[in-house]
C-alpha positions in Angstrom: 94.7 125.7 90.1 92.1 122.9 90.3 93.5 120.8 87.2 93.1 117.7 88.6 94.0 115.8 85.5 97.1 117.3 84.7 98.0 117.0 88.7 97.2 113.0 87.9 98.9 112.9 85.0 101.9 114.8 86.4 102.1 112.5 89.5 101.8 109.2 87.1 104.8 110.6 85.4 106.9 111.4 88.3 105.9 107.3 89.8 106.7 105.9 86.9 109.9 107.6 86.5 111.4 106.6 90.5 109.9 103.0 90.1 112.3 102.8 87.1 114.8 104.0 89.1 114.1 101.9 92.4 113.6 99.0 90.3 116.7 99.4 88.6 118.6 100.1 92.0 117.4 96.7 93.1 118.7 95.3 89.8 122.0 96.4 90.6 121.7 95.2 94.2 120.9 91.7 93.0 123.4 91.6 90.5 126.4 93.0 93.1 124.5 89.9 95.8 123.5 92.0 98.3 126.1 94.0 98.4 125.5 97.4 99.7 128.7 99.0 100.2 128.7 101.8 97.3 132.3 101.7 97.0 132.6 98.3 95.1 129.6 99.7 92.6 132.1 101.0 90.6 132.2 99.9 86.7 128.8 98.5 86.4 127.6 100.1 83.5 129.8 97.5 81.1 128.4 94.7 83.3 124.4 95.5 83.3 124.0 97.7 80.2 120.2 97.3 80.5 120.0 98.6 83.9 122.6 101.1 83.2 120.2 102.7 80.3 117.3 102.8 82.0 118.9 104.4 84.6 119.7 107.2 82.7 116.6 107.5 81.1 114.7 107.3 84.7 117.0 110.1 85.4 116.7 111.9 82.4 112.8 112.0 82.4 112.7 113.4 85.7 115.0 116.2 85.3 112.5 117.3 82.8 115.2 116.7 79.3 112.9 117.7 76.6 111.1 114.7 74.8 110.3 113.0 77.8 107.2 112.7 79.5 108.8 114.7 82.6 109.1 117.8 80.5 105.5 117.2 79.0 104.0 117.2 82.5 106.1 120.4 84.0 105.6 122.2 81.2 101.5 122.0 80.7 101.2 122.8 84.8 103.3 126.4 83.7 101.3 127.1 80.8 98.1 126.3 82.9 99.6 128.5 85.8 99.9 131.1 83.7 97.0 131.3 81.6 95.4 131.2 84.8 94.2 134.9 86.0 94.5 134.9 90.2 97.4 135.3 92.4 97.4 132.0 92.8 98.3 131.0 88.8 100.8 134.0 89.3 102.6 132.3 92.2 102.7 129.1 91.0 104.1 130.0 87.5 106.6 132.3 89.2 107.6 129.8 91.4 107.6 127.0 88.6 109.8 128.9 86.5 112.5 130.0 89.5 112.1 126.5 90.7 113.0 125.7 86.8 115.7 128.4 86.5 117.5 127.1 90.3 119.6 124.1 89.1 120.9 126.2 85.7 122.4 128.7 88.2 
C-alpha cells in the first residue's frame, strides 16, 4: 500500500506492546527467583499488582481493545486499505477485516 509511516508507526505499537509484556514476564520470573515451572505461578496478581496491570494492558493493546494505541494502528492500515483503489487495497482490507472478524467467531 506503500504507507510507510503508518507501517512504522504500526510496528512501534506492536514492540512497544510485547516489550511490556516480556519485560513484565521477567518481573514475574525475578520475583518467583528463577522459577520457571508455570505451575507454582499461580496467585500472583495479589503479590505484584504492578506487573499484573501492565500485563493486562500489554495484552489489552495488542488485541486491538478500543482506546489503545493497538486499535489506533489496525484501524488506520483498514481505512487506508480501503480507500486505496487496486486489488491490492481490496485484499488487504478483506483480509484485515476476516483477519479482525476470526477470533469473534
Amino acid at each position: 500500500l506503500s504507507q510507510y509511516n503508518v507501517a512504522l508507526f504500526h510496528l512501534v505499537n506492536h514492540a512497544w506492546s510485547e516489550a511490556l509484556l516480556l519485560l513484565s514476564a521477567g518481573s514475574v520470573i525475578h520475583a518467583m527467583n528463577d522459577e520457571q515451572d508455570l505451575r507454582k505461578f499461580g496467585g500472583l496478581a495479589n503479590l505484584l499488582p504492578f506487573t499484573y496491570s501492565m500485563m493486562v494492558i500489554g495484552s489489552l493493546s495488542l488485541i486491538a481493545l478500543p482506546f489503545l494505541t493497538g486499535s489506533y494502528s489496525k484501524d488506520l492500515i483498514i481505512e487506508l486499505a480501503y480507500g486505496h483503489f487496486s486489488f491490492s487495497g481490496n485484499l488487504v482490507y478483506w483480509l484485515a477485516t476476516v483477519g479482525l472478524l476470526v477470533p469473534v467467531f
